[in-house]
C-alpha positions as CSV (number, residue, x, y, z in Angstrom):
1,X,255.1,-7.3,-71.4
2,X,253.0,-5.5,-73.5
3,X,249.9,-6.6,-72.1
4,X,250.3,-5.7,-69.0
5,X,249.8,-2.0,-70.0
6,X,246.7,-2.5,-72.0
7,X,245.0,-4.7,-68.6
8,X,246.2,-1.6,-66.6
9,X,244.5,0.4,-68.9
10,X,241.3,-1.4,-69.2
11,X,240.7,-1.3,-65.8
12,X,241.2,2.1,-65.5
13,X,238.6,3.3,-68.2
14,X,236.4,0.5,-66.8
15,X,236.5,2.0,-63.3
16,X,235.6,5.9,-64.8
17,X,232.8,4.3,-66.7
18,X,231.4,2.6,-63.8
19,X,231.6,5.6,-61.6
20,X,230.1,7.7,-64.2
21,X,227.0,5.6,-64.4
22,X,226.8,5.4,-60.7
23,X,227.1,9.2,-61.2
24,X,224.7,9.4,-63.5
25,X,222.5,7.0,-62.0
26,X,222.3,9.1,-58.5
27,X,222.1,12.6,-60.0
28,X,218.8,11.6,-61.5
29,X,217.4,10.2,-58.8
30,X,218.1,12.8,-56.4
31,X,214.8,14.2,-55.1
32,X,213.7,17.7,-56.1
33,X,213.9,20.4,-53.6
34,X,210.5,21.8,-52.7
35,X,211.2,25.5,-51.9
36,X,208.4,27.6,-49.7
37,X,206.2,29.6,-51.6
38,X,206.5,32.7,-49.5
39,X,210.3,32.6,-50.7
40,X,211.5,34.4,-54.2
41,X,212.9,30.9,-55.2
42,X,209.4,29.0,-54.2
43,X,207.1,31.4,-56.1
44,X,208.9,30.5,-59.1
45,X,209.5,26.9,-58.4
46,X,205.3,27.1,-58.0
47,X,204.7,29.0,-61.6
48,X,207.0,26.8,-63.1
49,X,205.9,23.8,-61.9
50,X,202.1,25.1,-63.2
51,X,203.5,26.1,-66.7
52,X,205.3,22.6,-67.3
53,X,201.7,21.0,-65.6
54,X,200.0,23.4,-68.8
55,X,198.0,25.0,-65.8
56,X,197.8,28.3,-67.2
57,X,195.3,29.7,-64.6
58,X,197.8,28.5,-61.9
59,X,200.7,29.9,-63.9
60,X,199.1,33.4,-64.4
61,X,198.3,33.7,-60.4
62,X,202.2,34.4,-59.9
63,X,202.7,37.0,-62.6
64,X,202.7,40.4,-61.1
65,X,200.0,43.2,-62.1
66,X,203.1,44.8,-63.1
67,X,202.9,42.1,-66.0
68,X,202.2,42.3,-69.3
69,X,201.3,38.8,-69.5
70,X,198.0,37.4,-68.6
71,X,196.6,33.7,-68.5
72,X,196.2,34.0,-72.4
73,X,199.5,34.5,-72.9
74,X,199.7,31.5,-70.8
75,X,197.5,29.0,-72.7
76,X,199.4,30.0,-76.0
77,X,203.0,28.7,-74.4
78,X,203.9,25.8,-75.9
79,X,206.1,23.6,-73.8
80,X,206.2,19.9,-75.1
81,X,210.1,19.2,-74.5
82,X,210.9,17.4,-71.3
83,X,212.5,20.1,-68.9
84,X,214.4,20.0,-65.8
85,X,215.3,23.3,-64.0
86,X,218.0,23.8,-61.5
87,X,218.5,27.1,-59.5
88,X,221.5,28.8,-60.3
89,X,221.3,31.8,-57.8
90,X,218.7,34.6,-55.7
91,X,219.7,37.9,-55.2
92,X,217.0,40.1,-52.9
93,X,217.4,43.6,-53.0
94,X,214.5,45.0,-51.0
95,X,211.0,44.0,-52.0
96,X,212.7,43.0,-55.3
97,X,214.2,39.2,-56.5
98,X,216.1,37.9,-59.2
99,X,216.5,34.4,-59.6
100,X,218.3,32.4,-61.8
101,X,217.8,29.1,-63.1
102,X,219.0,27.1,-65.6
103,X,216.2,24.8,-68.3
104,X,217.9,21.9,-69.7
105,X,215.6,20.9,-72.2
106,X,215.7,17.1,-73.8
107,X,213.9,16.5,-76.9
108,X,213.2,13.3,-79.0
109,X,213.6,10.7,-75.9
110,X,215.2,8.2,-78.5
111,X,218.8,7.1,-79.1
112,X,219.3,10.3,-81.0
113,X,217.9,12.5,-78.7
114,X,219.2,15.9,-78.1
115,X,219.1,18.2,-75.0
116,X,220.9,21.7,-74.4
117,X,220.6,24.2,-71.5
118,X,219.5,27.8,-71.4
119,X,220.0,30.4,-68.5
120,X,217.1,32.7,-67.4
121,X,216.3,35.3,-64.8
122,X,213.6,35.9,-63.9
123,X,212.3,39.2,-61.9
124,X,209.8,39.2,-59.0
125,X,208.5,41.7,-56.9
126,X,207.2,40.9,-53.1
127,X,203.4,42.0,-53.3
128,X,200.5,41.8,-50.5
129,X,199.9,38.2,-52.1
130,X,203.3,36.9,-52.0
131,X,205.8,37.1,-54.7
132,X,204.9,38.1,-58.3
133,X,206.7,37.9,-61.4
134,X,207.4,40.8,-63.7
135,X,208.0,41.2,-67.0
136,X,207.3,38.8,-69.6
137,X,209.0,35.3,-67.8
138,X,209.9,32.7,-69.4
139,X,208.1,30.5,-72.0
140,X,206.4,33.9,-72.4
141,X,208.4,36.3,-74.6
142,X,206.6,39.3,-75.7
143,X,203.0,39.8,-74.3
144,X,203.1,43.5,-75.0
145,X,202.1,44.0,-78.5
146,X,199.3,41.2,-78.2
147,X,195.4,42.8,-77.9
148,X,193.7,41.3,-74.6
């Protein structure tokens, strides 16, 4: 009789451990959304996609003029860990965007590995040229005190 439980039991864990690999499994291969460029969420998705590509002329092209930052800011940004961002919201207000999106960074890429994930917002501001970002967006902290 006191089998019975523990077979019960097995199967159960072995059913949540199946689904979660088949959860797993689909999650990462869902395919990215591509977002248009003339849309707060697409500019981003675009200078994001050119600082993880180390494309640092590309990258610079969606900072505002408002900006601090400038393509040498750019090609200083180290970004070696394996990233994967996921919108988290938009709000518009006007000819002004925030987005949020949230980097879930994975480092090592062994049995030990680690990852962790870290919110940002980032500001645009709808230009002649599209949307721009402002301020100092992330990998870029602090391009104000540099000398250009």
């Amino acid at each position: 009789m006191g089998t019975r439980p523990g077979r019960v039991l097995g199967a159960v864990v072995g059913a949540v451990v199946a689904l979660a690999v088949v959860a797993a499994a689909l999650a990462s291969t869902r395919p990215a959304t591509t977002w248009d460029r003339t849309t707060p969420e697409g500019a981003l998705q675009a200078y994001l996609a050119a600082v993880l590509d180390a494309d640092a002329a590309e990258a610079a092209g969606y900072l505002s003029t408002q900006s601090p930052c400038d393509v040498r800011d750019l090609e200083g940004a180290d970004v070696t860990d394996t990233i994967r961002v996921d919108l988290a919201g938009t709000t518009v207000e006007g000819g002004n965007a925030r987005v949020r999106v949230e980097l879930t960074r994975s480092t090592g890429g062994g049995p030990l590995d680690s990852s962790y994930t870290e919110e940002h917002t980032f500001r645009l501001t709808r230009t002649d040229a599209g949307w721009r970002l402002v301020g100092s967006p992330w990998p870029l902290y602090d391009c104000a005190g540099g000398v250009k």
